[in-house]
N, C-alpha and C positions, 0 to 999 in steps of 0.2 A: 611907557606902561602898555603899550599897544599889544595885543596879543597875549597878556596876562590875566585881563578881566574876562569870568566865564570861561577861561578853558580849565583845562581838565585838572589842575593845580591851582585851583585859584582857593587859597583858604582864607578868604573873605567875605564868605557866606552869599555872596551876590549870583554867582557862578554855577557852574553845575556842580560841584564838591556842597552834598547838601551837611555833610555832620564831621568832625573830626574824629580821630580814633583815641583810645588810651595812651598812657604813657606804656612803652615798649608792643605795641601793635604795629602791625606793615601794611601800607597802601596796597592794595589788592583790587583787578577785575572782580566782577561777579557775574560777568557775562555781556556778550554784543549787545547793545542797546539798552543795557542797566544800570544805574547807577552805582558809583564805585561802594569799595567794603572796606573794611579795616580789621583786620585777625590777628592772632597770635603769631610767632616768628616758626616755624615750624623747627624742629627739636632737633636733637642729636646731631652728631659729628662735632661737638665744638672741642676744643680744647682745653683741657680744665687747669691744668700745669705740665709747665716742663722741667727735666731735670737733662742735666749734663756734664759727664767727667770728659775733660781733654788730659792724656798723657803726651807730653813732652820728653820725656826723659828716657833712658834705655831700663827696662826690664825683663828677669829671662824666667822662663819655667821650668821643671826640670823634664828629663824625656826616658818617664817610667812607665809606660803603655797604658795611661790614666789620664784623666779629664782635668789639666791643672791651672788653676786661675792666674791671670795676671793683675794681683791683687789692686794697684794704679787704676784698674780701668772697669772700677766699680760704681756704681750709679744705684740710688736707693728712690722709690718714690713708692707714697704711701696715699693709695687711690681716694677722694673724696668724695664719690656716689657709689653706689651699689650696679654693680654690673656693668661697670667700666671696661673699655679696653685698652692695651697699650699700645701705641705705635713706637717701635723700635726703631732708630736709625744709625749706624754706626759703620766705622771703620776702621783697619786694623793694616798696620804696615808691618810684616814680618821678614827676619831673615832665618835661616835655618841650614843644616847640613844631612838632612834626611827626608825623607817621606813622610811627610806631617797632615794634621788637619787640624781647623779652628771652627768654635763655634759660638753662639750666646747663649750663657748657662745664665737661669734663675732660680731662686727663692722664695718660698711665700713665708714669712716669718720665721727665719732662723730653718726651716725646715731641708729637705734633702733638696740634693741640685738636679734641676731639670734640663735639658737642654731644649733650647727654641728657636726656630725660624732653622731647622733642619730637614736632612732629607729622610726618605720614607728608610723603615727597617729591608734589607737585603743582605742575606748571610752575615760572612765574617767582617761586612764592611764598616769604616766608623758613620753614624749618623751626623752629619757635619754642614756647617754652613756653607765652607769650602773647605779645598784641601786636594790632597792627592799627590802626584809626583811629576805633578808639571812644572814644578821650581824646585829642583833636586839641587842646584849646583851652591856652592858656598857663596859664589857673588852674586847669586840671584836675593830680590826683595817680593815679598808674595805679596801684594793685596789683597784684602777682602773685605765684601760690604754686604751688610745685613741692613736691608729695607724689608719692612712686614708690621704688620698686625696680630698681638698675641692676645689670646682672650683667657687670661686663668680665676681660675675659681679660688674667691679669698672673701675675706668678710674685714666687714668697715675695720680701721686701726691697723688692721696687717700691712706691713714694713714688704714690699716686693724690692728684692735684693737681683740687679741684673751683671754683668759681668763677661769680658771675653776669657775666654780658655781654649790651651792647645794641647794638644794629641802626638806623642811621636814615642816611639819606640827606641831611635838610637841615637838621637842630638839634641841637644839644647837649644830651647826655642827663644830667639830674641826678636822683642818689639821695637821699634825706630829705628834698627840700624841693620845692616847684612851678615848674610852667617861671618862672614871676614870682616874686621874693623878697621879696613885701612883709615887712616888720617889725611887723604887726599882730596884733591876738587873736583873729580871724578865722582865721587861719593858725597854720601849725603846723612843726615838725622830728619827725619819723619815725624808725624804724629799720629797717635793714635785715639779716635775718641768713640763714647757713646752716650747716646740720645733717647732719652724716654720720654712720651707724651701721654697723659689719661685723657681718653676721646671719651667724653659721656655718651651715653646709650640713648 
């Protein structure tokens, strides 16, 4: 017991800890040569729920110069405080035979699709998570990872609808496997997932 009576944690009233705190208060300084305090937890960043779609499986979209979902790799969460934000986390294993781009499309109740965690407007370019014509070839696999913080404006009950979606003009876009489907050990099947978190405010 040496060393425990009187110091700084001593909650046996004997000691320098004159008063204990409430239930969900934090030991806290109140300053050099003051005795300790006991406060609230200070607020925000916590996490309130998470939600999570993993795709295993092969799915393709088609390649009509439009923003088209790859319905598998949908993830729904419906915010439980008012001014919530999401943290998105996701990944996406694609193969392809053209100049393609991917991005995370949302929802705020059934409503039109936004794209999120993309890049600024510049001409005729797509606003995209990634993408471009750095994995042109049929035996290439493209990854792409969407890390970020989305802040949409929605009100309590709305259903936020999140989603990957691909971009291409002249081939069909497939997720966990190569623009080519060899059956060898060379090759491989991938996954794809995404991750939603409500960070309270």
């Amino acid at each position: 017991m040496s060393g425990i009576v009187g110091s700084y944690f001593n909650t046996r009233g004997s000691g320098v800890v004159a008063k204990l705190g409430t239930d969900g208060q934090v030991f806290t300084s109140t300053g050099a040569g003051l005795s300790q305090g006991f406060e609230a937890a200070a607020g925000g960043g916590k996490i309130l729920q998470v939600q999570t779609v993993i795709n295993t499986g092969v799915e393709s979209v088609a390649a009509d110069s439009t923003w088209n979902t790859w319905t598998d790799t949908t993830v729904t969460i419906t915010p439980t405080a008012a001014s919530s934000k999401i943290f998105i986390l996701g990944q996406l294993n694609m193969g392809r035979n053209d100049d393609s781009s991917v991005r995370i499309g949302r929802t705020i109740d059934g409503g039109s699709t936004e794209g999120v965690l993309i890049g600024d407007e510049r001409g005729s370019r797509q606003r995209a998570t990634s993408g471009g014509n750095q994995f042109r070839l049929d035996y290439e696999t493209m990854q792409s990872v969407a890390i970020g913080v989305d802040v949409p404006s929605y009100t309590l009950t709305d259903v936020l609808t999140y989603f990957w979606q691909g971009w291409d003009n002249g081939g069909t876009l497939y997720i966990n496997r190569e623009g080519i489907d060899n059956d060898a050990e060379n090759d491989n099947t991938s996954i794809t997932s995404l991750t939603v978190m409500e960070i309270g405010a």
